[in-house]
C-alpha atoms as one frame of an Amber mdcrd trajectory, in Angstrom:
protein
 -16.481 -25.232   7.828 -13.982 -22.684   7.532 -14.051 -19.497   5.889 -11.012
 -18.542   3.476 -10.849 -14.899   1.798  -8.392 -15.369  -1.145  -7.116 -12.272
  -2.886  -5.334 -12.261  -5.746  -3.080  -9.770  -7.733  -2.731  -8.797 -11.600
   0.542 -10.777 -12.086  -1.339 -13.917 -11.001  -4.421 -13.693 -13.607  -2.026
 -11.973 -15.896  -3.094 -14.045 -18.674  -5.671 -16.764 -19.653  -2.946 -19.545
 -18.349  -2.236 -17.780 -15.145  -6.461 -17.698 -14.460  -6.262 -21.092 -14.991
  -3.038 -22.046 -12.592  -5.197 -19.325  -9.817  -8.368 -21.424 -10.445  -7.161
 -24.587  -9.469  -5.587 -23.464  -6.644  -8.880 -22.272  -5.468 -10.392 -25.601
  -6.446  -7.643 -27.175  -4.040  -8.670 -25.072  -0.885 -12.750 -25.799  -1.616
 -11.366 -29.682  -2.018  -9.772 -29.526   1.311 -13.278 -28.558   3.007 -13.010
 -24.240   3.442 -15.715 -21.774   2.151 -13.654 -19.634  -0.028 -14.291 -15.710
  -1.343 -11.912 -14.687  -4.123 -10.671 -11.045  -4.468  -9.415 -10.071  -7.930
  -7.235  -7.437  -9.107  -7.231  -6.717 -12.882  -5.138  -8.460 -15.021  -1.250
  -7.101 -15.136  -0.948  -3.826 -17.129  -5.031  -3.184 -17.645  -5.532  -0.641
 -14.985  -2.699   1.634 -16.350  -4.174   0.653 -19.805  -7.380   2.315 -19.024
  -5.794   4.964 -16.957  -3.628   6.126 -20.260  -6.723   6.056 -22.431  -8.708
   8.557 -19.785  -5.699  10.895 -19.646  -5.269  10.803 -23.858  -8.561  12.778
 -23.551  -7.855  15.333 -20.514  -4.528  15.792 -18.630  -6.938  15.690 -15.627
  -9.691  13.762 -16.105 -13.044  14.094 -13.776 -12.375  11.458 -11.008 -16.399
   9.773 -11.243 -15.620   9.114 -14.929 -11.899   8.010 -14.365 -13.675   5.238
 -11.691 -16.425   4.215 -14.224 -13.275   3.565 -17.197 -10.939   2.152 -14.692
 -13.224  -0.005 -12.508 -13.921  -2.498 -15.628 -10.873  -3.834 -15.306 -11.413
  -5.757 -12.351 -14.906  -6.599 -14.141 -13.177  -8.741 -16.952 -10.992 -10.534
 -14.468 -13.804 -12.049 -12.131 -15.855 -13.066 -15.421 -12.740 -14.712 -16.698
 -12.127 -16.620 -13.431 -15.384 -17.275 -12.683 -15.636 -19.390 -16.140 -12.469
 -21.014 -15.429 -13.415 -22.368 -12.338 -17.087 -23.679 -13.936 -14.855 -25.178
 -16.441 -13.097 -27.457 -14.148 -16.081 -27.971 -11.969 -16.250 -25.242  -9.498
 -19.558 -23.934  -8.841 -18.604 -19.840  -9.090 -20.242 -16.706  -9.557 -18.508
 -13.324  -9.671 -19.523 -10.198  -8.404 -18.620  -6.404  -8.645 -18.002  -4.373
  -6.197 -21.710  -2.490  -6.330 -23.374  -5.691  -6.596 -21.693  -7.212  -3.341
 -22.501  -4.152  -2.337 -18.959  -2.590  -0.732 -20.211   0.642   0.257 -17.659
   3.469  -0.037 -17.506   7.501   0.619 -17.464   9.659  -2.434 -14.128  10.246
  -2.593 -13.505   9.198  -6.421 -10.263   7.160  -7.373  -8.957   6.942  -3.474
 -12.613   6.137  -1.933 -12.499   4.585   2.246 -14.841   1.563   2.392 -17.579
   2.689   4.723 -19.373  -0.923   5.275 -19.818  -4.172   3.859 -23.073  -6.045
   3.313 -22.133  -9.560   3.574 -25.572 -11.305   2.947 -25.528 -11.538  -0.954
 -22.217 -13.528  -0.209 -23.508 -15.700   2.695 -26.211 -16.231   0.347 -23.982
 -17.531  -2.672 -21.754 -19.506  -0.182 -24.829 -21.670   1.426 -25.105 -22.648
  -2.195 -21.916 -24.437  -2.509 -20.670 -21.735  -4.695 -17.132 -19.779  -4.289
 -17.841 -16.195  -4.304 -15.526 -14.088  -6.839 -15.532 -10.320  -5.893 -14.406
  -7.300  -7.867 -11.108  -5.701  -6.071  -9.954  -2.381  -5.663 -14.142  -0.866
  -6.068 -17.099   0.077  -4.617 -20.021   1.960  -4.411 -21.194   5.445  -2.723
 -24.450   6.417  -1.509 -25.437   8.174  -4.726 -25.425   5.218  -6.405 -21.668
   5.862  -8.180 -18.771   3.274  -8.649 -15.852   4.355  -7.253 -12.694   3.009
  -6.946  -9.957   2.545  -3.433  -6.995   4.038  -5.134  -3.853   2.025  -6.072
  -3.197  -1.647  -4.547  -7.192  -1.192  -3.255  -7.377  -4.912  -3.931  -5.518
  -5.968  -1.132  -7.821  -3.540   1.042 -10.915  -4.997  -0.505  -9.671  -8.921
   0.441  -9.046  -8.118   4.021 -12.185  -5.756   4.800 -14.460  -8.564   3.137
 -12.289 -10.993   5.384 -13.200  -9.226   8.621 -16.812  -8.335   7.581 -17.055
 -12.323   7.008 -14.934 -13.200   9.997 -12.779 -15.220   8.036 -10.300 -17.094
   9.606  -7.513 -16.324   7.157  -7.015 -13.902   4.374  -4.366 -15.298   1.811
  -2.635 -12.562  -0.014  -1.267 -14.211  -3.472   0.788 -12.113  -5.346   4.733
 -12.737  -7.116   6.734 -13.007  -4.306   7.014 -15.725  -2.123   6.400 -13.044
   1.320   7.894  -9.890   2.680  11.017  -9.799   2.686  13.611  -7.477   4.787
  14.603  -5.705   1.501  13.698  -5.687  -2.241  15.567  -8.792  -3.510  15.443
  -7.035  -7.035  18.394  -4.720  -4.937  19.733  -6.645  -2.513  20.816 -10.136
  -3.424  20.921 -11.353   0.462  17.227  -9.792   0.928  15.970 -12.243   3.259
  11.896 -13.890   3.696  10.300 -12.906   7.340   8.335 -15.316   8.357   5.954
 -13.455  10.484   5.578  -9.685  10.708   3.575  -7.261  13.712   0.888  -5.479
  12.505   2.254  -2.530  13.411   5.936  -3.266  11.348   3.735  -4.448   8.281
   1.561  -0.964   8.366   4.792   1.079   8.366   6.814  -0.650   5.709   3.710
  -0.561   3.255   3.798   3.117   4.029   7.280   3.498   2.993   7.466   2.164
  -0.175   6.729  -1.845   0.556   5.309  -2.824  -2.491   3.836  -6.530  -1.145
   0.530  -4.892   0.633  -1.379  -2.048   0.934  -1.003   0.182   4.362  -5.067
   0.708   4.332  -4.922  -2.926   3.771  -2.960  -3.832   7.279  -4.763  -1.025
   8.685  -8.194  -3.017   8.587  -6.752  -6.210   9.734  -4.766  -4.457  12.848
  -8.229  -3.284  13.646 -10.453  -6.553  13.232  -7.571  -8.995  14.085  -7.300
 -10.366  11.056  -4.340 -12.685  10.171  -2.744 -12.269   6.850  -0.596 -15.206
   4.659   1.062 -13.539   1.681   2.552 -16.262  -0.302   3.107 -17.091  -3.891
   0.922 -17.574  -6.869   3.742 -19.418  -8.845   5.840 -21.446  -5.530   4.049
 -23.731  -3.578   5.388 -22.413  -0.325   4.889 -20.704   3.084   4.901 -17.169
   2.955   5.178 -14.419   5.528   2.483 -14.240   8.179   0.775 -10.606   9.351
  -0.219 -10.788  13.132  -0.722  -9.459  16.165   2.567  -8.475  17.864   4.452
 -11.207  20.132   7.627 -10.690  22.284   9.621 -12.942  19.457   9.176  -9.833
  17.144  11.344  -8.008  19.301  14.605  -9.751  19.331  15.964  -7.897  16.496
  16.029  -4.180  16.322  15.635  -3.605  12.221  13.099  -6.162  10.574  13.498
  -4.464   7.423  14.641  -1.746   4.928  12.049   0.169   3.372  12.509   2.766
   0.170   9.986   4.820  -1.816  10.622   6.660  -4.822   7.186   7.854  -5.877
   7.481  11.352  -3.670   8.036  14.534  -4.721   9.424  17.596  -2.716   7.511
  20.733  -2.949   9.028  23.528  -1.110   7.162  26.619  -0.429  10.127  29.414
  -0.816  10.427  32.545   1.648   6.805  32.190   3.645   6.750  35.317   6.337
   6.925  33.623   9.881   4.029  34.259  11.269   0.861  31.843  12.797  -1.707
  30.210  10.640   0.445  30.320   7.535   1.147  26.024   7.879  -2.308  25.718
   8.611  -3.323  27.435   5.592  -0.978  25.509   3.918  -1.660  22.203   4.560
  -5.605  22.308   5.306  -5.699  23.460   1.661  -4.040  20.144   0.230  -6.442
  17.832   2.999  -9.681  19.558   1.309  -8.053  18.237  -1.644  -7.774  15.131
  -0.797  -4.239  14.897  -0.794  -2.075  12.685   1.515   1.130  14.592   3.043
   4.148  12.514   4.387   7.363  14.343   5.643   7.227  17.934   6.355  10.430
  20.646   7.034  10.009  24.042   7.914  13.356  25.841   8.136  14.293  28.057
  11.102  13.039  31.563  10.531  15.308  34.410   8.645  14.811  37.688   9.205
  11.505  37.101   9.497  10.731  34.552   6.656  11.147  30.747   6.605  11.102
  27.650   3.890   8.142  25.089   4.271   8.980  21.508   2.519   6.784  18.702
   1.944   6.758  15.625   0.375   3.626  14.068  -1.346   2.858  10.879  -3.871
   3.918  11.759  -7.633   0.554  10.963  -8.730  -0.677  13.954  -6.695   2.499
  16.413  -7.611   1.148  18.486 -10.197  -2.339  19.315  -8.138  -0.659  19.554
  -5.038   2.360  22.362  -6.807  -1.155  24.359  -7.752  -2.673  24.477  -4.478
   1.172  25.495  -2.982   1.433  28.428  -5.595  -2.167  29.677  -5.176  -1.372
  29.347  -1.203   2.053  31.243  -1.596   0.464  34.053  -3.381  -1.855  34.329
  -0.788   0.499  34.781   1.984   3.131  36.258   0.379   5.649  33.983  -0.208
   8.638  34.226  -2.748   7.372  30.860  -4.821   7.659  27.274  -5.304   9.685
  24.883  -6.591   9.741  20.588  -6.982  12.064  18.222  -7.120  10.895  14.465
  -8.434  14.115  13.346  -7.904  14.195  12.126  -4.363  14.079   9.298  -2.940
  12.377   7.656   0.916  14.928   5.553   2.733  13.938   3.832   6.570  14.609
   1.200   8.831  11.803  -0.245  10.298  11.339  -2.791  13.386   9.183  -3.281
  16.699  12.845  -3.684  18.649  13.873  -0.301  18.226  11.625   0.281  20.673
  14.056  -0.814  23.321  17.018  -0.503  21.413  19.329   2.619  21.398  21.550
   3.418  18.620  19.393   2.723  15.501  19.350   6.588  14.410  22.969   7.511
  14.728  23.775   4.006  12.663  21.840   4.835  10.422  23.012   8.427   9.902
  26.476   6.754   9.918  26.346   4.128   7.498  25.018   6.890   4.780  27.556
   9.480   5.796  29.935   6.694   4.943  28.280   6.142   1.811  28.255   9.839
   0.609  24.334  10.543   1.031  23.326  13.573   2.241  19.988  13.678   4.236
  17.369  16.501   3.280  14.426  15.448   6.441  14.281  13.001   9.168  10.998
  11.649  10.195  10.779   8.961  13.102   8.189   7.089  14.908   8.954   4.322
  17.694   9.548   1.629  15.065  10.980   3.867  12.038  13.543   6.264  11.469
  13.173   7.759   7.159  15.748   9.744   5.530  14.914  11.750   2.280  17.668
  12.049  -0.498  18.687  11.711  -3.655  17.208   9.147  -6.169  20.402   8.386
  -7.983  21.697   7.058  -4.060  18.090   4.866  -3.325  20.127   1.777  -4.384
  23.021   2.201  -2.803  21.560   3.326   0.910  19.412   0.283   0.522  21.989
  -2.033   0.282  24.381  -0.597   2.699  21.794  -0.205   5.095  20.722  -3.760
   4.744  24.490  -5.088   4.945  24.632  -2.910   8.482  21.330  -3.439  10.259
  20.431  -6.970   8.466  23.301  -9.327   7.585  25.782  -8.087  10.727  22.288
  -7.441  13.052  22.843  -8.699  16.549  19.801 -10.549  18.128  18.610  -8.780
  21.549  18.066 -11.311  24.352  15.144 -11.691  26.080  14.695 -13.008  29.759
C-alpha cells in the first residue's frame, strides 16, 4: 500500500471550513488505497498571534519560552483536523511534535531535526488510522519543545517523508505550484511543471515563498519527490526532483526576490588578518545566518565590511557588529532595511554564457543601481533598492522569461 506524507499550510486550515475542505481531501487519498501522514501548520495568522503576545512582554523574549507559546499553535490545528476527519469517518489521531518524537538540537526557535522515530507512527498506521503530526516542532534531548524556525512545516513533512520512505510528499499550500515569478508582480508569471532539486533549494533561498530551503535540502538528500499543488484547485502542481537533461534547455527557470534582508555595514575596519573572522564567527555563535558579504578595497589602510542578514535577526546581529567594531577599532556601524534581493536562477546557466551581463543590462536600463553581486553556477543576485524590487522583477522576467530562447540539446 502506498505511503503518502501530506503537509499542509495555515491558509489551507485557515478556518473551521477550510479544515473541513483539507479533511476530505485526505479522506479521498485514504479512499483511493495510500497510507497517509498529515503535516499541519497553524492556522493563518496564529503563529504571529502568539509571537506578538511574547514580544508585548520583552522586546527579546528567551527563545525556550518563545517555543513553548508559539509551538501551541500547531497543537490546536492537528486537534481540529483530527476531529474533522472522525467526523466524516476517518479513523485519525494527531500528534505533536514531542510525542512523535521529532528529535531536534537545542537551538530554540530555528532548531535542525536531528532524527525521527518513526515507530509510534508505523504503529498508528497498522491501525487503519491517518497519522496527523504537529509541523514546524520538535523536541531536544533535555526534554524541551522547540520549534524549526519560519516555514519549519514544510521541513517537518518532507523529513517525516524520508524517515517513512514515502513515496510522495504533497506540499498543499495557496498556489497552484512554483511559478517562474510572483504572479502577485508579474501578470505573465508562468507554472513550472517540474523543478531540479538543486533550482528549487536556491530559489527558496532567495526569497521563494512556496517551500522552505531546509525543506528541499532534506529531500535532495533522501531523494524524495515533492508535488506542491493547491488546497483550493483541483490541479497538477509543480514537481521537485532529481535533475534531468530536460531541465536544462532553458537558461533562467525563474526570478527570485527577497526583501526581508538588511545591510549592516561595518564602517572603517583597519585592514589587517583575523578582523572578518572575528567578525563573522561572532554572528555564527549566535546563531545567525549570513547571506551576501562586501568588503571594500582597502584605504589607507582601512576598509568597509557589508553584510546582509534576515530582518528578524537585524537588531541582534547590529549588537554583535558594534561590540565587534569597538573591539577592533573600527569607525561604527550603520543599517539599511531598505534593500531589496534580486536573482535569476536556472540549472542551464550552467552551459550558457551571457546570463550575468543581461542581467546587469536589463537593470542598468531600468535605472537600478547594484550594491553586491553574489553568484553560484545556477544564480547570479543583485542587492538594491526596495522601492526598485518590483520593477527589476518584472523587467527581468520580460528579458530572461517571456523573450527566453530554448537551448538545443543533441
Amino acid at each position: 500500500m502506498p505511503l503518502i506524507v501530506q503537509k499542509f499550510g495555515g491558509t489551507s486550515v485557515g478556518s473551521i471550513e477550510r479544515i473541513r475542505n483539507v479533511a476530505k481531501k485526505v479522506k479521498k487519498a485514504v479512499e483511493e488505497g495510500n497510507k497517509v501522514v498529515v503535516v499541519s501548520s497553524a492556522m493563518s495568522g496564529e503563529t504571529d498571534r502568539l509571537l506578538g503576545l511574547t514580544r508585548e512582554l520583552s522586546t527579546r523574549p528567551d527563545p525556550r519560552e518563545q517555543d513553548m507559546v508559539v509551538s501551541t499553535g500547531e497543537q490546536v490545528a492537528i486537534g481540529l483536523l483530527s476531529i474533522a476527519l472522525k467526523e466524516i469517518g476517518i479513523d485519525a489521531v494527531s500528534l505533536t511534535g514531542w510525542q512523535v518524537p521529532i528529535y531536534t538540537d537545542t537551538a530554540h526557535t530555528k532548531a535542525r531535526i536531528k532524527r525521527i522515530d518513526t515507530h509510534r507512527i508505523h504503529a498508528e498506521l497498522e491501525k487503519g488510522k491517518v497519522v496527523v503530526v504537529a509541523g514546524f516542532q520538535g523536541i531536544d534531548d533535555y526534554g524541551d519543545i522547540t520549534t524549526l524556525g519560519r516555514g519549519g512545516s514544510d521541513t517537518t513533512a518532507v523529513a517525516l517523508a524520508a524517515a517513512l520512505k514515502a513515496d510522495v510528499c504533497e506540499i498543499y499550500t495557496d498556489v497552484t505550484g512554483v511559478f517562474t515569478a510572483d504572479p502577485r508582480i508579474v501578470e505573465n508569471a508562468r507554472k513550472i511543471p517540474v523543478i531540479s532539486y538543486e533550482e528549487m533549494m536556491e530559489m527558496a533561498s532567495l526569497g521563494s515563498k512556496v517551500m522552505q530551503i531546509r525543506s528541499v535540502e532534506f529531500a535532495a538528500k533522501y531523494g524524495v519527490k515533492i508535488h506542491v499543488k493547491s488546497s483550493f484547485v483541483d490541479e497538477d502542481g509543480t514537481w521537485i526532483m532529481e535533475e534531468n537533461e530536460e531541465m536544462e534547455r532553458v537558461a533562467v527557470r525563474g526570478i527570485s526576490h527577497e526583501l526581508k534582508e538588511s545591510k549592516i555595514t561595518v564602517v572603517k575596519v583597519p585592514d589587517k588578518p583575523g578582523i572578518a573572522a572575528k567578525l563573522f564567527k561572532a554572528l555564527g555563535d549566535n546563531n545567525i545566518v549570513v547571506d551576501m558579504i562586501v568588503q571594500n578595497v582597502s584605504h589607507e589602510g582601512y576598509t568597509d565590511i557589508s553584510f546582509t542578514v534576515n530582518k528578524v535577526d537585524a537588531d541582534f546581529a547590529e549588537e554583535i557588529a558594534k561590540e565587534v567594531a569597538r573591539e577592533v577599532g573600527a569607525s561604527g556601524v550603520e543599517r539599511n532595511d531598505r534593500i531589496a534581493k534580486i536573482s535569476v536562477v536556472g540549472l542551464g546557466m550552467k552551459t550558457h554564457a551571457g546570463t550575468a551581463g543581461k542581467m546587469f543590462e536589463v537593470l542598468y536600463k531600468e535605472g537600478i543601481n547594484i550594491y553586491a553581486i553574489s553568484t553560484s553556477e545556477i544564480k547570479i543576485s543583485c542587492l538594491i533598492d526596495e522601492k526598485y524590487a518590483e520593477l527589476a522583477v518584472r523587467a527581468l522576467h520580460e528579458a530572461f522569461i517571456e523573450n527566453q530562447e530554448t537551448i538545443v540539446i543533441d
